[in-house]
Structure formats: structure tokens, C-alpha cells
N, CA, C and O atoms as a GROMACS GRO file, in nm:
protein
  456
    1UNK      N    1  -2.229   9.873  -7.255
    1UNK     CA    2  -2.269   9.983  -7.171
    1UNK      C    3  -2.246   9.948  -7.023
    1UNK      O    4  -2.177  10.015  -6.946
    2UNK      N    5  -2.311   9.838  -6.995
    2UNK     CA    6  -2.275   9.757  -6.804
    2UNK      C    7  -2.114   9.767  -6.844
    2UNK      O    8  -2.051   9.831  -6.760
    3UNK      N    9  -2.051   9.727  -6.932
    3UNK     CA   10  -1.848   9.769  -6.853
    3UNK      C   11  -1.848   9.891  -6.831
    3UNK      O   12  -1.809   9.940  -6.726
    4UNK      N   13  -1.897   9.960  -6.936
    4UNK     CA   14  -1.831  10.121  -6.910
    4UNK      C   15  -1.881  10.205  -6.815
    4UNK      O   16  -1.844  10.322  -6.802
    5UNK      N   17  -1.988  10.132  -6.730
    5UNK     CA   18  -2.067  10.242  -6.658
    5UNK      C   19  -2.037  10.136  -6.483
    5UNK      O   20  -2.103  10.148  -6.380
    6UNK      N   21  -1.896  10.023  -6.513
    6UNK     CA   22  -1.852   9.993  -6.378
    6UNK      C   23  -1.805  10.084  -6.279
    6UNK      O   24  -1.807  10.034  -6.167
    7UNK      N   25  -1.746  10.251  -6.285
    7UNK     CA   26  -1.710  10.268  -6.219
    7UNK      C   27  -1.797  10.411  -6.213
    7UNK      O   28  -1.750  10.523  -6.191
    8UNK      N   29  -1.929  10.378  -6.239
    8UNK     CA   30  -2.034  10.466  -6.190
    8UNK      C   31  -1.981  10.635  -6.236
    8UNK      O   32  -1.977  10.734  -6.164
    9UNK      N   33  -1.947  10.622  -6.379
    9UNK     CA   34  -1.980  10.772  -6.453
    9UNK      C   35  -2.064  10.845  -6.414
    9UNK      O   36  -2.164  10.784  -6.374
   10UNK      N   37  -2.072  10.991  -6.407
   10UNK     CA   38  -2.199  11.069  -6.413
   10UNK      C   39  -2.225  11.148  -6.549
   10UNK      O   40  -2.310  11.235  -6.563
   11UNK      N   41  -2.132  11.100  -6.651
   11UNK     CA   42  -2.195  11.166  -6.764
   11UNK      C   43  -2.110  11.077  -6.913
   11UNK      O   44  -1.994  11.036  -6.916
   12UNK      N   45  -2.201  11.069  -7.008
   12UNK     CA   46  -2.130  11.055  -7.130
   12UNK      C   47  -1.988  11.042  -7.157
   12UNK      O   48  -1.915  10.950  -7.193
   13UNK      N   49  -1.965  11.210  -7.116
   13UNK     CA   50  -1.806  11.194  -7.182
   13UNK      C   51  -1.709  11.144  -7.002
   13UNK      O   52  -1.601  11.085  -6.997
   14UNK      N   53  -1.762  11.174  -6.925
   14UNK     CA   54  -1.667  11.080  -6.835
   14UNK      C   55  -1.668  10.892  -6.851
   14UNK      O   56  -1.578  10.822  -6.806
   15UNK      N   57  -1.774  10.844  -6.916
   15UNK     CA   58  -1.774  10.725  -6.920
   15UNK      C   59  -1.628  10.682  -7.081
   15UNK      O   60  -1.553  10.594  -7.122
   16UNK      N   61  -1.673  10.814  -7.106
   16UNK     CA   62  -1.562  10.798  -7.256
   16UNK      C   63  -1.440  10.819  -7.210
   16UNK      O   64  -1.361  10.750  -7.273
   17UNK      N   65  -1.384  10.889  -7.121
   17UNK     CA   66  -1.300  10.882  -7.016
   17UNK      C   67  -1.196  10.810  -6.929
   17UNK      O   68  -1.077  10.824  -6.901
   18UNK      N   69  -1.323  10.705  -6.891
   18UNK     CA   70  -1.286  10.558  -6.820
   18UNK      C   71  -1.274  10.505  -6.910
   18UNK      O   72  -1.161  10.459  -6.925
   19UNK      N   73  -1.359  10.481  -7.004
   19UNK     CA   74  -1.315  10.388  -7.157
   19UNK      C   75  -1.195  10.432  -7.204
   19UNK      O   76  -1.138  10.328  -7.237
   20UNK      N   77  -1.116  10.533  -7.230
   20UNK     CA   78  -1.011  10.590  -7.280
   20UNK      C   79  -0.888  10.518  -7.166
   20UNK      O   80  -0.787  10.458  -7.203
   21UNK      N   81  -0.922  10.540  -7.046
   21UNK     CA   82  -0.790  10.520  -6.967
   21UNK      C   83  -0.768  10.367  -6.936
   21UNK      O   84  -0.658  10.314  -6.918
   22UNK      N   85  -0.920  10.292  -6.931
   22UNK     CA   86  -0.861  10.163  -6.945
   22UNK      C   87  -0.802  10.081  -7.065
   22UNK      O   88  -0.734   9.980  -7.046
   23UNK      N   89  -0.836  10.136  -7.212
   23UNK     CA   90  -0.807  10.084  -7.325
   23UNK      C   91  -0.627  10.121  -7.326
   23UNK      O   92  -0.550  10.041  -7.380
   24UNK      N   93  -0.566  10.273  -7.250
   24UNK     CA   94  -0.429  10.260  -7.261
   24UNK      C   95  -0.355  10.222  -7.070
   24UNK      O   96  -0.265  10.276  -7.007
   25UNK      N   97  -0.444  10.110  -7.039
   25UNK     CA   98  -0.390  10.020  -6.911
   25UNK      C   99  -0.349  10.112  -6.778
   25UNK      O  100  -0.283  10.068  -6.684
   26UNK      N  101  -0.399  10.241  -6.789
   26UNK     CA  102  -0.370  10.318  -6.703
   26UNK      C  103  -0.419  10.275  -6.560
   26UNK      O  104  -0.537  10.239  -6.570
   27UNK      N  105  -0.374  10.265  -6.438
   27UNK     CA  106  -0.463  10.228  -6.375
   27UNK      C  107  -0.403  10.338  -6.210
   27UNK      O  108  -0.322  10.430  -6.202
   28UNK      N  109  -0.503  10.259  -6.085
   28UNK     CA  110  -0.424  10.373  -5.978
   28UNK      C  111  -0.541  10.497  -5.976
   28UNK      O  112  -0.525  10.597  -5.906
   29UNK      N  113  -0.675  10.473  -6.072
   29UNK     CA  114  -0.739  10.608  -6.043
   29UNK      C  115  -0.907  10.553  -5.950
   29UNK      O  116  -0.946  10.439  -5.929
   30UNK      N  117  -0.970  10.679  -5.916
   30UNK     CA  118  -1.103  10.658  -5.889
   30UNK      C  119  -1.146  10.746  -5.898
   30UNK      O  120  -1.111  10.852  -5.845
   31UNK      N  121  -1.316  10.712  -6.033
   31UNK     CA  122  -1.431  10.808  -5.992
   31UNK      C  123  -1.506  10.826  -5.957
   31UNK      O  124  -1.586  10.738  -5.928
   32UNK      N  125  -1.531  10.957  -5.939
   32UNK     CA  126  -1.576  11.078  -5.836
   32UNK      C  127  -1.558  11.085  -5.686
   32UNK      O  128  -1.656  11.090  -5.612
   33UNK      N  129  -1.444  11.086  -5.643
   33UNK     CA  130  -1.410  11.081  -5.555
   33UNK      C  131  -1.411  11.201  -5.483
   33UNK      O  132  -1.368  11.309  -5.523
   34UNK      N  133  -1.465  11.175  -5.370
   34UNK     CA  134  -1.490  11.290  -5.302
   34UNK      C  135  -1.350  11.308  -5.181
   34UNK      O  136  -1.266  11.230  -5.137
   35UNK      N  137  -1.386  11.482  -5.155
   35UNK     CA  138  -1.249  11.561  -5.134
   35UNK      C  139  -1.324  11.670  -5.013
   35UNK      O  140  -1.398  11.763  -5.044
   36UNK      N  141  -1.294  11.640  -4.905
   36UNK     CA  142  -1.350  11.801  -4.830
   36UNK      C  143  -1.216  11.881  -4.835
   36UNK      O  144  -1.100  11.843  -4.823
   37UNK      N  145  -1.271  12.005  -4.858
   37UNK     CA  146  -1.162  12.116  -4.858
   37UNK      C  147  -1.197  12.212  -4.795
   37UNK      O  148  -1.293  12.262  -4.853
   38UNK      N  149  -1.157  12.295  -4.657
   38UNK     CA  150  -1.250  12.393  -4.574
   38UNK      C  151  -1.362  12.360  -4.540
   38UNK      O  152  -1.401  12.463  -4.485
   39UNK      N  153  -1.431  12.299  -4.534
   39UNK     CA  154  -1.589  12.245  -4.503
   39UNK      C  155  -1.636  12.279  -4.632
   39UNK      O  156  -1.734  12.352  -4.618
   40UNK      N  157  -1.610  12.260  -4.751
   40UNK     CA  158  -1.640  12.234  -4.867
   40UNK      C  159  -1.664  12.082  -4.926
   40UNK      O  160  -1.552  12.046  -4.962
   41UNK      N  161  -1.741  11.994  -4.948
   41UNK     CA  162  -1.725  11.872  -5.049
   41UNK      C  163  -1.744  11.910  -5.215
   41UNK      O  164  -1.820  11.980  -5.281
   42UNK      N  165  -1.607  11.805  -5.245
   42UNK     CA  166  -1.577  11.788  -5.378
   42UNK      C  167  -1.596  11.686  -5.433
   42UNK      O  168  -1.569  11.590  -5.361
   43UNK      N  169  -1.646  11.651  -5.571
   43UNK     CA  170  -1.582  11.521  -5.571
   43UNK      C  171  -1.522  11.537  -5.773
   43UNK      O  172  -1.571  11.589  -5.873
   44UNK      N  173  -1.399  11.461  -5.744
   44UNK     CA  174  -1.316  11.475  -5.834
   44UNK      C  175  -1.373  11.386  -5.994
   44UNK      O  176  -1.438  11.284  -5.970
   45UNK      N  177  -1.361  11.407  -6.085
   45UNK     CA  178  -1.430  11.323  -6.175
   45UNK      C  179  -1.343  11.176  -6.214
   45UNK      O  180  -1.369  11.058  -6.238
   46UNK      N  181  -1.232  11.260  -6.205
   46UNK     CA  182  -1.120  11.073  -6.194
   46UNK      C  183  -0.947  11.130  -6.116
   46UNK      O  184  -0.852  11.198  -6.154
   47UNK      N  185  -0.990  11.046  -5.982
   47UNK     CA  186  -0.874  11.115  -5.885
   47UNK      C  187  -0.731  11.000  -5.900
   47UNK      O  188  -0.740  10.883  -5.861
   48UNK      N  189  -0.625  11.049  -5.951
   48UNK     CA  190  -0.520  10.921  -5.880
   48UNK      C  191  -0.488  10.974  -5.737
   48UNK      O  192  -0.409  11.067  -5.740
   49UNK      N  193  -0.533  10.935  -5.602
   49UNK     CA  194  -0.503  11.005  -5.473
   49UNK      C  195  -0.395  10.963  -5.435
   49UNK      O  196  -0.393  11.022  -5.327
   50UNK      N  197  -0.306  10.909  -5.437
   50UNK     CA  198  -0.204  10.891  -5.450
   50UNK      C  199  -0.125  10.958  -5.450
   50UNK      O  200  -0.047  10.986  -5.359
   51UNK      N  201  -0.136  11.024  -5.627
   51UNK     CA  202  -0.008  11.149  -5.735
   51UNK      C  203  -0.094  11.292  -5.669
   51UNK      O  204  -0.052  11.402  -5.705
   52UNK      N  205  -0.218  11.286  -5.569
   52UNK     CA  206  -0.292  11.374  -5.565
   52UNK      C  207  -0.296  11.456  -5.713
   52UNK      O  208  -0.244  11.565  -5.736
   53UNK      N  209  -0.364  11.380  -5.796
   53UNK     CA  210  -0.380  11.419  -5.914
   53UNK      C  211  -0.540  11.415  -5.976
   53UNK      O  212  -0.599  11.316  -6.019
   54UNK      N  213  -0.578  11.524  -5.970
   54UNK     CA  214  -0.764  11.566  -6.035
   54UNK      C  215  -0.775  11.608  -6.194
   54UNK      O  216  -0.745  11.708  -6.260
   55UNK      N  217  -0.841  11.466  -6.223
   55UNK     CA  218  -0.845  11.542  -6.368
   55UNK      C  219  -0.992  11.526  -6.409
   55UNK      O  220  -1.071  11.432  -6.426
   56UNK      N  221  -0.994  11.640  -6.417
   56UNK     CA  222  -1.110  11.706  -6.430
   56UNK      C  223  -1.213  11.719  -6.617
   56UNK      O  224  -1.168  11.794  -6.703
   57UNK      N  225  -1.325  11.646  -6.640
   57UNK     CA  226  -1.384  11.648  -6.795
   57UNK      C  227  -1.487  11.751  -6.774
   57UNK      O  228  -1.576  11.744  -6.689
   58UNK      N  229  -1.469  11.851  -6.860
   58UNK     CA  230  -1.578  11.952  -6.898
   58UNK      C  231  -1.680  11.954  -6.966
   58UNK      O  232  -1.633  12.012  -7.063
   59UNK      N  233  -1.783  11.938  -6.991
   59UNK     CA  234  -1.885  11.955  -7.110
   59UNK      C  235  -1.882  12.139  -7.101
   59UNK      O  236  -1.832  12.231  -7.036
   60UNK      N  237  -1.993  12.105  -7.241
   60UNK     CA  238  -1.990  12.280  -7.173
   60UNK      C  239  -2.098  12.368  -7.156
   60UNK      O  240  -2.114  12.486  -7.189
   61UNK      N  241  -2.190  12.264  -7.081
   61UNK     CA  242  -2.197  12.332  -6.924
   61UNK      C  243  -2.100  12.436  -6.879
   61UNK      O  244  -2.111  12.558  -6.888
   62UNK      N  245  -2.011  12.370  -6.833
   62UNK     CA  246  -1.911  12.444  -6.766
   62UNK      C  247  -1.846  12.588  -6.850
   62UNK      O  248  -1.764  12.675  -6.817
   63UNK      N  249  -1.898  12.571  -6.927
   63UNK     CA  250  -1.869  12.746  -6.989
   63UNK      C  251  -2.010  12.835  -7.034
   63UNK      O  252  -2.016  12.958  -7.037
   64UNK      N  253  -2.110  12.750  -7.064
   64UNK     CA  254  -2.247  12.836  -7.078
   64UNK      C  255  -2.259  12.872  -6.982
   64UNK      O  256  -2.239  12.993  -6.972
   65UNK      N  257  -2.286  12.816  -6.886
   65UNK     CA  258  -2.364  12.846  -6.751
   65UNK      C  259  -2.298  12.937  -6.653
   65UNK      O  260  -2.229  12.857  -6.589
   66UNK      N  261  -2.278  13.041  -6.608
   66UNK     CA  262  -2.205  13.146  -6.541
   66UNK      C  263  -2.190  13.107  -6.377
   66UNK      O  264  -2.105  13.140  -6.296
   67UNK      N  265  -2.324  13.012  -6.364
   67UNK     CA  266  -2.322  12.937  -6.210
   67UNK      C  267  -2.173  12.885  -6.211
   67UNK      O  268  -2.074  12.904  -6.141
   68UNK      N  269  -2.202  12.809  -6.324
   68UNK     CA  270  -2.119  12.650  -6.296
   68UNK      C  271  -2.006  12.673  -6.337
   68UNK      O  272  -1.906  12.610  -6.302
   69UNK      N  273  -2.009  12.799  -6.442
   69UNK     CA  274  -1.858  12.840  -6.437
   69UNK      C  275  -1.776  12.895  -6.296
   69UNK      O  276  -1.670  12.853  -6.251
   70UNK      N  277  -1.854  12.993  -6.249
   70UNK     CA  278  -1.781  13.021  -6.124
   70UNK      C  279  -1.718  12.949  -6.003
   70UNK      O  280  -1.612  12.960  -5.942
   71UNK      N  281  -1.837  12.864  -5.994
   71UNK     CA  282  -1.818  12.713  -5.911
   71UNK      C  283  -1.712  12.714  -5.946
   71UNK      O  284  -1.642  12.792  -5.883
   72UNK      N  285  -1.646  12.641  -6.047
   72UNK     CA  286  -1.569  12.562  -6.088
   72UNK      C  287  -1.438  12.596  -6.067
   72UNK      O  288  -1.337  12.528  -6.053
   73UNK      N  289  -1.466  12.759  -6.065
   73UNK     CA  290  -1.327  12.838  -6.064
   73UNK      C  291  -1.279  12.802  -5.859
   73UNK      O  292  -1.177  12.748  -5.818
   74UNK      N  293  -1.350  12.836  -5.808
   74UNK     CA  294  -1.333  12.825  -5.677
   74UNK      C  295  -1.310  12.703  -5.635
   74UNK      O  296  -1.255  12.691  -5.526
   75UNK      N  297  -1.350  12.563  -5.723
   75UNK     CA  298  -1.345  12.433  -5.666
   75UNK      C  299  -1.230  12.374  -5.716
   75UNK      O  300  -1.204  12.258  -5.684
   76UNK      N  301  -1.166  12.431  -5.782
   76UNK     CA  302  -1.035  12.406  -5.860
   76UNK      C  303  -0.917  12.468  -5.778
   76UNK      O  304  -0.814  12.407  -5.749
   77UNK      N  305  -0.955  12.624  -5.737
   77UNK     CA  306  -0.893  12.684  -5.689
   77UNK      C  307  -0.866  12.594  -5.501
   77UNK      O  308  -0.761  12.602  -5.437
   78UNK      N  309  -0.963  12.536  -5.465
   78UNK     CA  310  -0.942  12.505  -5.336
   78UNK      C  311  -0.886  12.349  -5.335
   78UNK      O  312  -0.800  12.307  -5.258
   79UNK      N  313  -0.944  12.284  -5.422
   79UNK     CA  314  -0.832  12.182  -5.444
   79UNK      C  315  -0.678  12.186  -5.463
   79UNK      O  316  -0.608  12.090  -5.430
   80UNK      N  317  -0.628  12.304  -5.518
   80UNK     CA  318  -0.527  12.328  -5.572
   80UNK      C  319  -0.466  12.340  -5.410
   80UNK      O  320  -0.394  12.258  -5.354
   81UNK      N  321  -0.515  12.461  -5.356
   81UNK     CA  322  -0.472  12.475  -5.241
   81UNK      C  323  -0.455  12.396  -5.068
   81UNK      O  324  -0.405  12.427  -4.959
   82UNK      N  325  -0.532  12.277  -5.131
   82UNK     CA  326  -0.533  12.161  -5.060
   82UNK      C  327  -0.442  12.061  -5.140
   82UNK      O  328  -0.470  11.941  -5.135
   83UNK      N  329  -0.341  12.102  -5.209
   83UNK     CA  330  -0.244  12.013  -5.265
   83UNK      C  331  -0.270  11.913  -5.408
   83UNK      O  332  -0.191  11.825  -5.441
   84UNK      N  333  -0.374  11.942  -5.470
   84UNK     CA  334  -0.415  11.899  -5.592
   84UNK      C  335  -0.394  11.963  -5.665
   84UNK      O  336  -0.434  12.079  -5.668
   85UNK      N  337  -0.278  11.876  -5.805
   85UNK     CA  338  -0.297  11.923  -5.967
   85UNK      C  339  -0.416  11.870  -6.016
   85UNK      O  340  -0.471  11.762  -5.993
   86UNK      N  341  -0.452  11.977  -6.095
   86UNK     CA  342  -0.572  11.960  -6.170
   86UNK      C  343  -0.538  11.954  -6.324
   86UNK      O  344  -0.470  12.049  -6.361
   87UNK      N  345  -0.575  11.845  -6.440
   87UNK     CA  346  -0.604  11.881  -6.540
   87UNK      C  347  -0.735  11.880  -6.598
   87UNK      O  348  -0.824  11.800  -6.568
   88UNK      N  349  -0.746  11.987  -6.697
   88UNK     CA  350  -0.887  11.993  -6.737
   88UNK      C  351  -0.861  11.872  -6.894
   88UNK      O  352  -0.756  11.824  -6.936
   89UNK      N  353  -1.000  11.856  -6.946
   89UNK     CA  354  -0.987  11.779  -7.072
   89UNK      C  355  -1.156  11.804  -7.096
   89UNK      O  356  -1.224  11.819  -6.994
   90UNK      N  357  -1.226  11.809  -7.234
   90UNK     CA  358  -1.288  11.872  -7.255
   90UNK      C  359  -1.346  11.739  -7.342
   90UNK      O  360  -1.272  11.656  -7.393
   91UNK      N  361  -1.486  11.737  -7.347
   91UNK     CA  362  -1.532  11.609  -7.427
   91UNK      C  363  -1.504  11.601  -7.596
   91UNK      O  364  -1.508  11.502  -7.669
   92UNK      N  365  -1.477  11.726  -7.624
   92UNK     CA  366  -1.404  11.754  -7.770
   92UNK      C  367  -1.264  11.719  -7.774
   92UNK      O  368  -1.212  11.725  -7.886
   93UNK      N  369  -1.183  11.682  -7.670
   93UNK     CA  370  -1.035  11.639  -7.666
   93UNK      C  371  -1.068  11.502  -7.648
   93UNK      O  372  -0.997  11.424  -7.712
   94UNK      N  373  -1.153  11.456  -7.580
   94UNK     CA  374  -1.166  11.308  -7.526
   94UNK      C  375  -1.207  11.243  -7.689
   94UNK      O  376  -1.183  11.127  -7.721
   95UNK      N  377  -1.259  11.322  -7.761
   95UNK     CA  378  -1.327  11.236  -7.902
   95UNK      C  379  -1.257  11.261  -7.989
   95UNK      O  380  -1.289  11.198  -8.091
   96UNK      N  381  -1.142  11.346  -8.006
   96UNK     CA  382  -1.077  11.389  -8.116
   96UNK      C  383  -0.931  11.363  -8.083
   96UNK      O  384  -0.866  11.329  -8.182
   97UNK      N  385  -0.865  11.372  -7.972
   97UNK     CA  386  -0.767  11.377  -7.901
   97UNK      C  387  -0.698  11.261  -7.788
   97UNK      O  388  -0.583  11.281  -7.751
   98UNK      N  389  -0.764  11.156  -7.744
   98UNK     CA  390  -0.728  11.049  -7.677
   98UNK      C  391  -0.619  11.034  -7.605
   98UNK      O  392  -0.605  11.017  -7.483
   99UNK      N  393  -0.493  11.047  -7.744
   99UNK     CA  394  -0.364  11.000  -7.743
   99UNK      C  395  -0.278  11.174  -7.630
   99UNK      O  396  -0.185  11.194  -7.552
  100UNK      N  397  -0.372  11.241  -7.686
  100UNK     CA  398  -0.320  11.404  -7.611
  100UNK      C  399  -0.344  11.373  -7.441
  100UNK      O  400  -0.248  11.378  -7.364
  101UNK      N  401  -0.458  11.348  -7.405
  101UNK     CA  402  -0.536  11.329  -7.306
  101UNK      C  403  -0.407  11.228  -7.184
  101UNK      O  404  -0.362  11.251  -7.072
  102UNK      N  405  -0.386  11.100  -7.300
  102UNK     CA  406  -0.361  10.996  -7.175
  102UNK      C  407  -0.187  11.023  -7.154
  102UNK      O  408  -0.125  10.995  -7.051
  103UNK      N  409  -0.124  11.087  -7.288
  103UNK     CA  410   0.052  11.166  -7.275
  103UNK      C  411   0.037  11.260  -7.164
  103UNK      O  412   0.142  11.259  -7.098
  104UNK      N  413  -0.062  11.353  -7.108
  104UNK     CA  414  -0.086  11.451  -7.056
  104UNK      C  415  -0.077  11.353  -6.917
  104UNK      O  416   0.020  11.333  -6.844
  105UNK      N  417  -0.226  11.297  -6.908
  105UNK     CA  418  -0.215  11.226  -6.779
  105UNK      C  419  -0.054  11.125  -6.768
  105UNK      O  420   0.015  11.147  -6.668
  106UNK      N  421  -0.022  11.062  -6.828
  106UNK     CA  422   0.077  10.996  -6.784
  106UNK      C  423   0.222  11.095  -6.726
  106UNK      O  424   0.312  11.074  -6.644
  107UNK      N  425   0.189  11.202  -6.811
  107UNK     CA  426   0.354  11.269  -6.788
  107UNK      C  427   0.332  11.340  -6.675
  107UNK      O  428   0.431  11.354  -6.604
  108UNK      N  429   0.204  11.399  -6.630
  108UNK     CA  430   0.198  11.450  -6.500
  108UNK      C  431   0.195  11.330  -6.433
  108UNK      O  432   0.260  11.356  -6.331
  109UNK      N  433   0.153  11.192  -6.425
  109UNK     CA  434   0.196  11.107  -6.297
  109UNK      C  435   0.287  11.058  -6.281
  109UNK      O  436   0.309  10.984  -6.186
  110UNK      N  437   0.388  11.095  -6.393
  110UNK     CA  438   0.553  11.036  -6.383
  110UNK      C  439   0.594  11.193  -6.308
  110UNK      O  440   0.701  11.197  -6.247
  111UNK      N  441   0.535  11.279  -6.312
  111UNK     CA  442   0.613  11.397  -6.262
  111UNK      C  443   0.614  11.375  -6.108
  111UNK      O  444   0.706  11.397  -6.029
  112UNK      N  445   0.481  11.321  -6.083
  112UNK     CA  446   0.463  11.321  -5.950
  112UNK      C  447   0.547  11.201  -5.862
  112UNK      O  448   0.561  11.189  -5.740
  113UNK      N  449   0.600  11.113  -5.981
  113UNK     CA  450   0.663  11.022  -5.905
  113UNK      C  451   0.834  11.052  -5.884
  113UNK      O  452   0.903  10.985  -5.807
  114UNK      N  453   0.884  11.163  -5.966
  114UNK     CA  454   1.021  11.152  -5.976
  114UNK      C  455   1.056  11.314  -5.897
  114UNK      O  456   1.172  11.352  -5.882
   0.00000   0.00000   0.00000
């Protein structure tokens, strides 16, 4: 539990997350990194700032809740427009899906490099 919670998770499936991306040697990221956008603060759940790349884990929260849905829409939307790709990944992809998750992240940070 002290490895997986080195880079200060704020939830379950983001710690499954960091566990996922270090088991396939991914490296180059940080979480929750925070982002002002318009006098807005963000903070990203695992940023490569670099590839300016936000990838973003959902529970779902983020779809019950009509707050946190809306939020989300606007905080995505202003990242975007401050030059951030966003992918979403969902704690049901992170437990069932891994191999989807880290092809996804890798091929968008080769995109960003070529």
C-alpha cells in the first residue's frame, strides 16, 4: 500500500492507475498536477506535461452526480483549449482493460512526439 500511494493518489482506482503505468515502465508522468486555465485551477489526475497530455480516471461519481458531471465538462473543455489532450479511462477499464488503457496512453504519446 506505502508503494502505491508514493505518488499521493486521491482515490482507489487512480492508485490502480499508477500501479498499472508503472508495472508497463511508462514513465515522464505526474499526479495531480495542477493547471491554471483563465483563473481557473485544475489539477490533472496523471499529467505527461511535456506531450501536454491529461489523462483523466472516472469513477462514477462523475456520471451520477449532475454537479460533477458538469464540472467536468467545462474542465476538460478548458484544458483542451489551453492545449491539452485529454483521455478519459474509467475504473471498469483500469480492472478489466489495462492492456487497452496503457496502448491508448502510449500511442497518444508517440503521437505527440512524431
Amino acid at each position: 500500500m506505502l508503494i502505491d500511494s508514493r505518488d499521493k493518489p486521491w482515490s482507489a482506482a487512480e492508485r490502480l492507475s499508477h500501479r498499472i503505468l508503472r508495472a508497463a515502465r511508462v514513465r515522464g508522468w505526474t499526479a495531480n498536477h495542477r493547471v491554471n486555465v483563465n483563473g481557473s485551477r485544475y489539477f490533472i489526475d496523471i499529467a505527461f506535461h511535456a506531450a501536454r497530455l491529461a489523462v483523466e480516471i472516472d469513477g462514477r461519481l462523475h456520471e451520477d452526480d449532475p454537479m460533477v458531471f458538469e464540472t467536468d465538462r467545462y474542465r476538460q473543455n478548458g484544458l483542451v483549449r489551453a492545449g491539452w489532450r485529454v483521455l478519459r479511462f474509467t475504473y471498469a477499464m483500469l480492472v478489466n482493460e489495462p492492456d487497452y488503457v496503457i496502448a491508448t496512453i502510449l500511442a497518444e504519446l508517440a503521437r505527440s512526439q512524431g
